[in-house]
N, C-alpha and C positions, 0 to 999 in steps of 0.2 A: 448267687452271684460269686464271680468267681475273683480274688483279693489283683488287686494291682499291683506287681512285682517293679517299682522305677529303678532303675538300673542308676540316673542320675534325673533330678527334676525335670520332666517332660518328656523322658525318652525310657522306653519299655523295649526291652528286645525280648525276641519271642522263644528263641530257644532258652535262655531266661525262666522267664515267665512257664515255659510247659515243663518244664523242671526234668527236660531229656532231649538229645538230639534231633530238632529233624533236618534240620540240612546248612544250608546257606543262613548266615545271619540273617533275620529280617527285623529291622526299625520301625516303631511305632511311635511315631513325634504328635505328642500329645498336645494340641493349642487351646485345651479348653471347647470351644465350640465345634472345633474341627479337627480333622488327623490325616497324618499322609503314612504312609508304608514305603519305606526305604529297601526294595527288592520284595521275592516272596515266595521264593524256590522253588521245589518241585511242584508238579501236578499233580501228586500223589497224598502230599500233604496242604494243598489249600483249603480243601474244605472243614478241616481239622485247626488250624489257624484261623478261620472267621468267624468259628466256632467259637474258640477259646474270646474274639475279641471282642463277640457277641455278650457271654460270659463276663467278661470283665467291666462291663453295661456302656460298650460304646454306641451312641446311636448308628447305626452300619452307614444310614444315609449321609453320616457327616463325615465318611474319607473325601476327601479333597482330590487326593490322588495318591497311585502308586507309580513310584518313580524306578527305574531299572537303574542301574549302575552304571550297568552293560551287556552286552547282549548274549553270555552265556547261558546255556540252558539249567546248567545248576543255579542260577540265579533269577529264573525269569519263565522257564518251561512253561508255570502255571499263571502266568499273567495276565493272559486270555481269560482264563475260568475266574481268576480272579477280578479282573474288571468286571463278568458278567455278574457275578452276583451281588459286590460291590456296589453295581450301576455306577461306577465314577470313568474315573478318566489317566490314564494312560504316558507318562512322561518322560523322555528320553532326550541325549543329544541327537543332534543332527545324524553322525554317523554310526550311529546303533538304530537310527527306523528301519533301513535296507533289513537287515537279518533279523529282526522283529517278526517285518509285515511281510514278509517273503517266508518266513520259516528255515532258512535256511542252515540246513543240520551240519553244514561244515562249519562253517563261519560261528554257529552259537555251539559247537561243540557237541552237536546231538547224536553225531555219528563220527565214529571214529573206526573203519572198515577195517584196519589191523590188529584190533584189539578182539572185532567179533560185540562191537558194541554200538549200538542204537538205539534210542530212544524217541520217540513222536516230538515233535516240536510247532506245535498250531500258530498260528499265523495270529499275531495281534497288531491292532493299526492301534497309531500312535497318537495320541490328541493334543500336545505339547512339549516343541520343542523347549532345551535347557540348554545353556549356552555360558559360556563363561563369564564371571559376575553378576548374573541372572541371581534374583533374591526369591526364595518362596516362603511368602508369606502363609503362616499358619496358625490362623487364631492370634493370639501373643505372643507368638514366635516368628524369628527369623532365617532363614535357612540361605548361606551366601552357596554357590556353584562354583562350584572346581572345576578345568576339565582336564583332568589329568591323565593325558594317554602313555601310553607304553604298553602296558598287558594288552590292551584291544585298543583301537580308536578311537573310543567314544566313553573311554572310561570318565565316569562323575567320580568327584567326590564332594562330600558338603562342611561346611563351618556352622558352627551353631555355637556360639559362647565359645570356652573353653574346648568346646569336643571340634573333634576332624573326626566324619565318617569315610574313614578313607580307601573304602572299598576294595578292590584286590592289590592294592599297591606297594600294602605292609603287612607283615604279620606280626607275633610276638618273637617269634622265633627267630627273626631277620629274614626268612623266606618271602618271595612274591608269588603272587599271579601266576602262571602256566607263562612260560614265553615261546609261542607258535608262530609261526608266519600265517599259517591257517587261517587264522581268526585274528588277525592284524596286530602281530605283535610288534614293536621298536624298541630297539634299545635304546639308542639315545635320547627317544622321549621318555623311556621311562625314567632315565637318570634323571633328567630335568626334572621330572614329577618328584623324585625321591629326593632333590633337592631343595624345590620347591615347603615337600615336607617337613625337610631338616630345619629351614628355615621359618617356620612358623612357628606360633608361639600357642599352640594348643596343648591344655596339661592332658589331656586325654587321647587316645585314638583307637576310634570303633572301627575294629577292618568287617570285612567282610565274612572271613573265616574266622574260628577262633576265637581263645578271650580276648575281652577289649581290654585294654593296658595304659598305663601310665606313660605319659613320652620317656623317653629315653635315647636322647640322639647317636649313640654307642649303637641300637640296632638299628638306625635309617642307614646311616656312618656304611656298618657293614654291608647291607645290602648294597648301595649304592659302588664299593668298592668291589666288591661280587659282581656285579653288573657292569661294570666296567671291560673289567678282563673280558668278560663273556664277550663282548665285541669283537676281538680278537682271535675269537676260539672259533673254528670248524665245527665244533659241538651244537653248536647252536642256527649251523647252517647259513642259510639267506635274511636270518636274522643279523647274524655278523656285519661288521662293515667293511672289515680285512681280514685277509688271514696271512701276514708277515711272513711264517715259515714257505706258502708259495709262492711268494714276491720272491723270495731267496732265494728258491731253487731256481724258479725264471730266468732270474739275473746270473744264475752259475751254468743254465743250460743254452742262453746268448754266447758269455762269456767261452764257454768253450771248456769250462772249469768241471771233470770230472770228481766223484767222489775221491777225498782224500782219506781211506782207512788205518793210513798210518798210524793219527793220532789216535790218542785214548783217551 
């Protein structure tokens, strides 16, 4: 048998626990009779993961469910393979089923054709929606739903006690989530979300990536101010909501107003 690594009472995370990288965080909310799996990452490492959970003397039969985040493929590739050996059942918001149960390699980030990068993405149907304020009850635990978009559409995240699993929204570093139009990025909703965050009162938060960390409103603070400007920026494309410097020129190329090179 293999020892149970708790990260905090009732929750085991798995890279943790294998005491080495394999990919995307994945959560294991431990209720006593039953468990859920918070994401579960590549296809390459699932059967390695149920292995280990096997190991740790969980009865397999008692997942509950594995819940997606969101519909990226580093986060979800193997959720297929993993519900089939699991035999459970399948949990998302509303607008993460489309790119799920379709497969679809843009939208879940499986192919990225300028990179020279692609990866398989198998089609999983979804057996329950998650919706905001939505509770998942597990065992003697409670799990409140977030929906907190901006990196994608359908991003969750969860409250448990003290912890916020806050999935791609934060990192340690002040960094988010990937911001694509692709795969439905917003920026104004993600400010909201990273405000949302700042304003809660969670001592912990378990992102997605990375280690999970003590709150510290200094790095939501930053990203959120980061993300801000981005709105403004060209950089970020059809993500943006303006881009001020061509409103300017617009209004000089009406006007009639040629460049002045005099100044310096």
């Amino acid at each position: 048998m293999l020892a149970r690594k708790y990260l905090f009472p009732n929750v085991i995370e798995l890279n943790y626990q294998a005491g080495r990288r394999l990919g995307v965080n994945v959560y294991l909310i431990d209720g006593g009779s039953e468990f859920i799996l918070i994401d579960i990452g590549y296809l390459e490492t699932v059967d390695e993961i149920v292995e280990m959970i096997r190991k740790m003397d969980f009865n397999l039969s008692h997942c509950k469910m594995i819940v997606a985040t969101h519909a990226d493929a580093d986060h979800i590739q193997g959720i297929a393979r993993a519900k089939e050996l699991l035999r459970t059942k399948v949990a998302a918001h509303p607008l993460t089923v489309e790119p799920l149960e379709t497969g679809d390699t843009i939208m879940t980030y499986a192919a990225i054709k300028a990179q020279n990068f692609e990866i398989p993405m198998p089609r999983c149907s979804v057996d329950i929606l998650l919706n905001e304020d939505d509770t998942i009850e597990v065992g003697t635990q409670r799990v409140k739903v977030w929906h907190t978009p901006g990196h994608t559409a359908g991003q969750l995240s969860f409250k448990m006690g003290n912890l916020l699993f806050s999935g791609d929204n934060i990192y340690k570093d002040s960094c988010v989530g990937v911001i694509d139009a692709h795969h439905g990025s917003n920026l104004p909703d993600y400010i909201a979300s990273l405000k949302r965050i700042l304003k809660d009162d969670a001592e912990y938060l378990l992102p997605s990536h990375g280690p999970v960390f003590r709150r510290d409103n200094r790095i939501v603070q930053k990203a959120i101010d980061r993300l801000t400007q981005y709105q403004y920026m060209a950089d970020f494309g059809t993500c943006a909501i303006a881009w001020p410097l061509l409103d300017e020129w617009e209004a000089d190329v009406i006007a009639g107003r040629m460049p002045d090179f005099s100044k310096k």
